[in-house]
KOLKOLSE-852132 format. One record per residue: residue number from 0; residue in one letter; y, z, x of N, C-alpha, C in turn. Coordinates in pm, 1 decimal. Layout:
// KOLKOLSE-852132
+-----+----+----------+----------+----------+----------+----------+----------+----------+----------+----------+
!   i ! aa !      n_y !      n_z !      n_x !     ca_y !     ca_z !     ca_x !      c_y !      c_z !      c_x !
+-----+----+----------+----------+----------+----------+----------+----------+----------+----------+----------+
! NUM !  A !        Y !        Z !        X !        Y !        Z !        X !        Y !        Z !        X !
...
+-----+----+----------+----------+----------+----------+----------+----------+----------+----------+----------+
***
This chain:
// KOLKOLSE-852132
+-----+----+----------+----------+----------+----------+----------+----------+----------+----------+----------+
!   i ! aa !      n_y !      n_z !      n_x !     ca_y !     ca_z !     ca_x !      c_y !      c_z !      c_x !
+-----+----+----------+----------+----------+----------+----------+----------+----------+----------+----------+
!   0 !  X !    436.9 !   -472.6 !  -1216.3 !    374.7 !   -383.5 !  -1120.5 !    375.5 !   -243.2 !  -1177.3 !
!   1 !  X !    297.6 !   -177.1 !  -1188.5 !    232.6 !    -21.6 !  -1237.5 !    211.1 !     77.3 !  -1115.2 !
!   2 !  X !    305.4 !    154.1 !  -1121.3 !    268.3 !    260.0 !   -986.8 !    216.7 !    373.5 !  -1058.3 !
!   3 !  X !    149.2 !    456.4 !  -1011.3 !     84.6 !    596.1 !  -1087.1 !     34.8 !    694.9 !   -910.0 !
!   4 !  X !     68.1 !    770.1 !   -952.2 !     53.5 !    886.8 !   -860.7 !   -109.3 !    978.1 !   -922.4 !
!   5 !  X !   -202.9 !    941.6 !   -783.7 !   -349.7 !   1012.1 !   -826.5 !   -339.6 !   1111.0 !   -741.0 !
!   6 !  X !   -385.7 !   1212.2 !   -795.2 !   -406.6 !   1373.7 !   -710.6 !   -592.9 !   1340.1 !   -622.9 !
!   7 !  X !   -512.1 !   1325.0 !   -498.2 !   -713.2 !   1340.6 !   -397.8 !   -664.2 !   1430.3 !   -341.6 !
!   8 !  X !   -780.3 !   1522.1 !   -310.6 !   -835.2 !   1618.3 !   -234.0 !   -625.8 !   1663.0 !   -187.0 !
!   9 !  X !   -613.2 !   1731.3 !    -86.7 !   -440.0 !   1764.4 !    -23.3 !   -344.8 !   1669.1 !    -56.0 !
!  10 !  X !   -359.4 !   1555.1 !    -41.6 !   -291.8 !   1445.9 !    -77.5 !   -236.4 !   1383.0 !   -116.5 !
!  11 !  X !   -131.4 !   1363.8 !   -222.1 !   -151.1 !   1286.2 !   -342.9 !   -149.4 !   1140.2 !   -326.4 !
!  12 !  X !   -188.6 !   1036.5 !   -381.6 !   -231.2 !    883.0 !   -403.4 !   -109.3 !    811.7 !   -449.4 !
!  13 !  X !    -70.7 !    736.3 !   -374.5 !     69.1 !    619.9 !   -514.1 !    -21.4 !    470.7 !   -490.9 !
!  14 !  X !   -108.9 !    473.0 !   -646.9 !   -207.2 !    370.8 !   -705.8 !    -71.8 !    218.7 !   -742.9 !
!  15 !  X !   -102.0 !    140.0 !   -694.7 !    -10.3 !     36.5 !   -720.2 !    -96.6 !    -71.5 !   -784.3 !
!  16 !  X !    -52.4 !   -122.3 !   -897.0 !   -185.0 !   -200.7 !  -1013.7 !    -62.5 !   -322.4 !  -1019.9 !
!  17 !  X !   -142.4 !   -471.5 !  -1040.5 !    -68.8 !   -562.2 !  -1070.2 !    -11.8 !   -640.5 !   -955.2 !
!  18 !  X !     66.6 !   -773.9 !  -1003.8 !    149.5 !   -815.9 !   -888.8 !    276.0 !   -710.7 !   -788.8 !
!  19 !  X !    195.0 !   -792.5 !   -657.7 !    304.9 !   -734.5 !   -557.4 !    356.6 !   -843.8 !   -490.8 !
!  20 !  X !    494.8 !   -898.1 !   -559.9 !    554.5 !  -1035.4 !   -552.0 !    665.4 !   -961.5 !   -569.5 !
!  21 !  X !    737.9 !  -1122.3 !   -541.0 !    910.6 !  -1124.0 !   -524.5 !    947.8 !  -1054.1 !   -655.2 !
!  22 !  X !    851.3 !  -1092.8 !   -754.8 !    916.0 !  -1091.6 !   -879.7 !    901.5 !   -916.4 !   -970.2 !
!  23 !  X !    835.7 !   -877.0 !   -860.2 !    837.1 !   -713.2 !   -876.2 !    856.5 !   -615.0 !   -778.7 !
!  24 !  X !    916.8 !   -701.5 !   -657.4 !    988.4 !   -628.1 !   -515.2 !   1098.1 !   -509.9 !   -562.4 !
!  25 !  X !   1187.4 !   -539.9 !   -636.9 !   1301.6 !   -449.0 !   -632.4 !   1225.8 !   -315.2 !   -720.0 !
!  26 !  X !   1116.2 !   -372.8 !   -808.7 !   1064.3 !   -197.1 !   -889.3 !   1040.2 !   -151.8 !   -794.7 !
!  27 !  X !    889.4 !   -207.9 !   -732.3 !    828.7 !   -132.1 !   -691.7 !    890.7 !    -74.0 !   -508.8 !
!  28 !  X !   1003.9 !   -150.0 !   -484.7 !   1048.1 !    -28.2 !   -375.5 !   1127.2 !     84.8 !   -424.2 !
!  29 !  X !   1187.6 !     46.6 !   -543.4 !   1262.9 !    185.5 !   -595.9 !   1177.0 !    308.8 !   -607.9 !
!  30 !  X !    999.9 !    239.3 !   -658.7 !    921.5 !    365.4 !   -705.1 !    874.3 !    395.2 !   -523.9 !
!  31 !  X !    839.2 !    312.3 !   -451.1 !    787.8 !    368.1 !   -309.0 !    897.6 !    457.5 !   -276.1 !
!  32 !  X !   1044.7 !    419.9 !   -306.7 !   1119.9 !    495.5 !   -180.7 !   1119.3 !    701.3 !   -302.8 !
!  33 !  X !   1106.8 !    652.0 !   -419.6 !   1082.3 !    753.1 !   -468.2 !    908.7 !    856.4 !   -432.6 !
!  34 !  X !    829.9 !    809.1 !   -419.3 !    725.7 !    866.4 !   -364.6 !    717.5 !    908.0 !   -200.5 !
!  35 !  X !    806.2 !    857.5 !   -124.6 !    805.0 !    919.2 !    -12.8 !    909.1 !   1009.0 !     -8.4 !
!  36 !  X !    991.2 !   1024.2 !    -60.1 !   1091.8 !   1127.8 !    -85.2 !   1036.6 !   1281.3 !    -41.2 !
!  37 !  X !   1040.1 !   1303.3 !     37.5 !    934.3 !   1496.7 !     74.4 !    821.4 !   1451.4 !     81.9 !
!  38 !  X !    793.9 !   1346.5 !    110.3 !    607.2 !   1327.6 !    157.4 !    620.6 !   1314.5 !    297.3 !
!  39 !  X !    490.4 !   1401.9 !    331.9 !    485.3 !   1402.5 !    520.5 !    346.1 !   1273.6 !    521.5 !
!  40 !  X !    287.6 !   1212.5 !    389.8 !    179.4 !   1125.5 !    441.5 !    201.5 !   1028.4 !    300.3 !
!  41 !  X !    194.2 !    933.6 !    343.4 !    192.5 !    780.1 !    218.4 !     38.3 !    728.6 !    236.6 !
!  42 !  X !    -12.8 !    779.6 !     83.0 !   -136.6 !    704.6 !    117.1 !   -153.1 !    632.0 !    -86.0 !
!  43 !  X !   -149.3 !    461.2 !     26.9 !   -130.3 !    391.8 !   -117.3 !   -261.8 !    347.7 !   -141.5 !
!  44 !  X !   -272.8 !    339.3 !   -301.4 !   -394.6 !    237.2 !   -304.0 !   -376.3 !    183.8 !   -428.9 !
!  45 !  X !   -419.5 !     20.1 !   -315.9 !   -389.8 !   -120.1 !   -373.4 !   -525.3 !   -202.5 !   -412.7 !
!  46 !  X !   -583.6 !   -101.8 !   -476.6 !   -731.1 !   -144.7 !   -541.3 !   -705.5 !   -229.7 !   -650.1 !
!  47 !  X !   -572.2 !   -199.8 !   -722.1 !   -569.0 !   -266.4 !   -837.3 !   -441.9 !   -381.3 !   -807.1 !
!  48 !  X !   -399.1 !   -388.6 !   -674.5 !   -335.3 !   -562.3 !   -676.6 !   -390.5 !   -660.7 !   -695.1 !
!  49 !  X !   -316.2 !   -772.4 !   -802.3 !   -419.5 !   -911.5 !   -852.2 !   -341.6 !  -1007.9 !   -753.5 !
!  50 !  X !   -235.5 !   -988.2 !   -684.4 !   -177.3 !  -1082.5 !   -609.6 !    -58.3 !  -1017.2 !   -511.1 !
!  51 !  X !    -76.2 !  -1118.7 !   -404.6 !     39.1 !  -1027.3 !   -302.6 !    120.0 !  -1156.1 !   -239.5 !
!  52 !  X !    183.6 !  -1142.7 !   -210.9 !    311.9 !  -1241.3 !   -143.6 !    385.9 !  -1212.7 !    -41.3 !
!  53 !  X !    460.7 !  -1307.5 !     43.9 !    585.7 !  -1218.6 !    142.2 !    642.8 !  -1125.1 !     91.4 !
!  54 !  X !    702.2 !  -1095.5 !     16.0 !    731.3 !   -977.9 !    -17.1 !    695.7 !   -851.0 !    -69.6 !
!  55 !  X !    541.7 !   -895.8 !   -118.6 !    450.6 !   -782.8 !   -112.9 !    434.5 !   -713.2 !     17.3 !
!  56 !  X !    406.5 !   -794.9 !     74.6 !    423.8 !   -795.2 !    206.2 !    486.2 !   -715.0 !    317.5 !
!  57 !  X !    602.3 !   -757.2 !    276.1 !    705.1 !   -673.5 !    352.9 !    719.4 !   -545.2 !    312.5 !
!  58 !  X !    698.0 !   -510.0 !    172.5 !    725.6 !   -398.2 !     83.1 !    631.1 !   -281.7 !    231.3 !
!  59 !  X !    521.7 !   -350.5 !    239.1 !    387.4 !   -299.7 !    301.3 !    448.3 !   -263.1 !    411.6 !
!  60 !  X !    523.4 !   -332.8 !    502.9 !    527.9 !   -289.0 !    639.9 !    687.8 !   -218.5 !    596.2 !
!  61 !  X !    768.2 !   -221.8 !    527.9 !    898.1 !   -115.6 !    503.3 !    853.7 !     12.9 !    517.9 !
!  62 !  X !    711.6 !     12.5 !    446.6 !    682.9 !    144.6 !    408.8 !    630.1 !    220.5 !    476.8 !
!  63 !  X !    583.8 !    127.8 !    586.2 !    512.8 !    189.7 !    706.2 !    599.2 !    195.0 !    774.2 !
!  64 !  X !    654.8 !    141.2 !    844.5 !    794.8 !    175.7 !    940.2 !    858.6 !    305.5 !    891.1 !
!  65 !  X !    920.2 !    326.5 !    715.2 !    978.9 !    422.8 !    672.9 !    913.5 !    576.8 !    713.2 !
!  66 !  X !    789.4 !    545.9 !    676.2 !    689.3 !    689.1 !    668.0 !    716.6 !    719.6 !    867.7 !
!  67 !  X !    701.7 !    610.2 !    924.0 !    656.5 !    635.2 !   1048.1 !    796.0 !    692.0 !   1172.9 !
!  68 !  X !    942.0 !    657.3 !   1040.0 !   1046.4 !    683.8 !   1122.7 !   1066.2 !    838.8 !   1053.5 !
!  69 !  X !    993.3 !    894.3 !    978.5 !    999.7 !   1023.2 !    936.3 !    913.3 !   1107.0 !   1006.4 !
!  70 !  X !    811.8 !   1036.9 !   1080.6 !    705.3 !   1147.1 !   1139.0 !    593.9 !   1152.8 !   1027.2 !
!  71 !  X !    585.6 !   1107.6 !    943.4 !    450.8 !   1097.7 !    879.4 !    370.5 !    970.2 !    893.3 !
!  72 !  X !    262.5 !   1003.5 !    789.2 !    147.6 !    937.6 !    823.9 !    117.3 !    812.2 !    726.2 !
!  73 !  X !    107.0 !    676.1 !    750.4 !     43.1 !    577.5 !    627.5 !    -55.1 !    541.1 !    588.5 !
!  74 !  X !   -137.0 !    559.2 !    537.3 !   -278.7 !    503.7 !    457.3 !   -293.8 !    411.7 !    376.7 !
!  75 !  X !   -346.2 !    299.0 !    375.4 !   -399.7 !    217.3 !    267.9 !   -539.2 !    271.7 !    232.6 !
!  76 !  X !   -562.3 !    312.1 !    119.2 !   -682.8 !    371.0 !     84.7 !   -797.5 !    308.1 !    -33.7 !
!  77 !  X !   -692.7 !    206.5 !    -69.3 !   -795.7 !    109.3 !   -121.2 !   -701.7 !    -55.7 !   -134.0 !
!  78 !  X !   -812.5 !   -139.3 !   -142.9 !   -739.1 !   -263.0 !   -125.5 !   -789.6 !   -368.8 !   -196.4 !
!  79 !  X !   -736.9 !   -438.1 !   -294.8 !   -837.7 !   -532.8 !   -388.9 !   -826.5 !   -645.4 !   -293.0 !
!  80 !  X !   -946.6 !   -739.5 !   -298.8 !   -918.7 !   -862.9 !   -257.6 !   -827.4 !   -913.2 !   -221.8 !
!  81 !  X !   -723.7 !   -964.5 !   -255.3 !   -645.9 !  -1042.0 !   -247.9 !   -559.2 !   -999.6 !   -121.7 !
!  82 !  X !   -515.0 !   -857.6 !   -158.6 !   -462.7 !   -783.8 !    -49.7 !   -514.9 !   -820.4 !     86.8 !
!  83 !  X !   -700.2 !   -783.2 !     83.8 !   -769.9 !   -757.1 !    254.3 !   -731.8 !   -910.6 !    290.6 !
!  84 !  X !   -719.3 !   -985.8 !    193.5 !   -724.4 !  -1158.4 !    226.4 !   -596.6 !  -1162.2 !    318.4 !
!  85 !  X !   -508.6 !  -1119.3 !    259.0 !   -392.5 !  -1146.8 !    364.2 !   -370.6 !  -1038.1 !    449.7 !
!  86 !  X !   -385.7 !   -936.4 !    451.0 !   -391.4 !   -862.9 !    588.4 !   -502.9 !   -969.7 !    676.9 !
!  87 !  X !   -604.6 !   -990.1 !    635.8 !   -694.7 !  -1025.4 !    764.6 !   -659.7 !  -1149.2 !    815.8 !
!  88 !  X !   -590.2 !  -1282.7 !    711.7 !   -556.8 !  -1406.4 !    727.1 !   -445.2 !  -1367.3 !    844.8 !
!  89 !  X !   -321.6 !  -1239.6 !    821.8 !   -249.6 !  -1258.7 !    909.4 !   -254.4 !  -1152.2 !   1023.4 !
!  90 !  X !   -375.9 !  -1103.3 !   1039.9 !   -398.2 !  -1048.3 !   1160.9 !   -331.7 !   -859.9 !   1148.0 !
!  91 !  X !   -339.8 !   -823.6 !   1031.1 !   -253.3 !   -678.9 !   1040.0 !   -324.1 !   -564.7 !    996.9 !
!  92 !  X !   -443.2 !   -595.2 !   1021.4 !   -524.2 !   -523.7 !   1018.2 !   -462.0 !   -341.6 !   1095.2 !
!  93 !  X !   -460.7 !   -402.4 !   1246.6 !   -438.7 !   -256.5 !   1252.3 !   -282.4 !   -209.8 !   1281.8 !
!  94 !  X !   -181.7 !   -314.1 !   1266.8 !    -94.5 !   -286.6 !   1236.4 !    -35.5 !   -172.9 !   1092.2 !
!  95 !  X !   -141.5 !   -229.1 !    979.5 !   -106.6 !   -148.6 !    853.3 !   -223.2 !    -58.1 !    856.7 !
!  96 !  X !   -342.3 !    -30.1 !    951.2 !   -390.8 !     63.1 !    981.4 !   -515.9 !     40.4 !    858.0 !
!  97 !  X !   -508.8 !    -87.7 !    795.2 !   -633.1 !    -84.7 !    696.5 !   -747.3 !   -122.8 !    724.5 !
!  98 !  X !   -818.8 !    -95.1 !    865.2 !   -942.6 !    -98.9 !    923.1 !  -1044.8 !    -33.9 !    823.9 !
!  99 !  X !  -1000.6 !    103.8 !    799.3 !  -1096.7 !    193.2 !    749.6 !  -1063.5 !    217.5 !    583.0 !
! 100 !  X !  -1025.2 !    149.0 !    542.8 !   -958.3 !    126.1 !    358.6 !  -1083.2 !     19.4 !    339.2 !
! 101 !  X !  -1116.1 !     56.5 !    211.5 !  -1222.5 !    -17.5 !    115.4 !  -1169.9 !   -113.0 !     45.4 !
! 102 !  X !  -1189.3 !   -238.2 !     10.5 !  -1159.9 !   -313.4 !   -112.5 !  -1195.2 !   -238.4 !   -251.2 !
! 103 !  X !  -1155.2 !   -328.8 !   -330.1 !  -1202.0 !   -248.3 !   -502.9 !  -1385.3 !   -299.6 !   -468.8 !
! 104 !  X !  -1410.5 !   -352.9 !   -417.7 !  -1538.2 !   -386.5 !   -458.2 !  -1619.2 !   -277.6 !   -365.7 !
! 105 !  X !  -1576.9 !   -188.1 !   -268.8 !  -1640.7 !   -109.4 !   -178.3 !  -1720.6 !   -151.4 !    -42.4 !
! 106 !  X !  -1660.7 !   -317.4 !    -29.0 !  -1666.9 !   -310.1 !    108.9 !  -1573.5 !   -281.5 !    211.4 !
! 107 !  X !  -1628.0 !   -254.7 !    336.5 !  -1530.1 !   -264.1 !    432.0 !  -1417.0 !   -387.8 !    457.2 !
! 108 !  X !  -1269.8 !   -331.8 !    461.1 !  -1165.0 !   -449.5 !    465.3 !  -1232.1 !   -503.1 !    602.2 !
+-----+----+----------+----------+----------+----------+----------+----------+----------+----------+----------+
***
């Protein structure tokens, strides 16, 4: 899993590329809990996930709960396939608030 921090507009981006599985759970929460560290808004984008799992999963809603027990704000701002597949298969659409997040391909999730 590849995290990279993109500068948009006020914002900044934590771009998450690659599997978001068991088998890269413990990086990539070390790098989330490091990117929310002094952030008042988490806005990820998962344009470049090739696969997601329960524990991708969960990573997803930690992070939203986390941001949301701080008073900030969560964004999914982009979402490859695989991702919108299981938000929509399990109904979390507006739980993780990715109504209005694009896939990599630029449709609506």
């Amino acid at each position: 899993m590849k995290a990279g921090n993109k500068q948009s507009a006020p914002d900044p981006v934590l771009a998450l590329e690659g599997e978001l599985t068991i088998y890269t759970a413990a990086v990539t929460l070390a790098r989330l809990r490091d990117y929310l560290t002094g952030q008042g808004v988490c806005n990820l984008d998962l344009s470049g996930v090739t696969e997601i799992d329960s524990a991708g999963l969960q990573l997803l809603l930690w992070t939203r709960r986390a941001v949301a027990e701080q008073g900030g704000r969560f964004h999914l701002v982009g979402l490859s396939e695989a991702v919108a597949q299981v938000i929509a298969l399990l109904q979390l659409e507006q739980v993780l608030g990715s109504g209005s997040a694009t896939t990599a391909g630029g449709d609506p999730a």
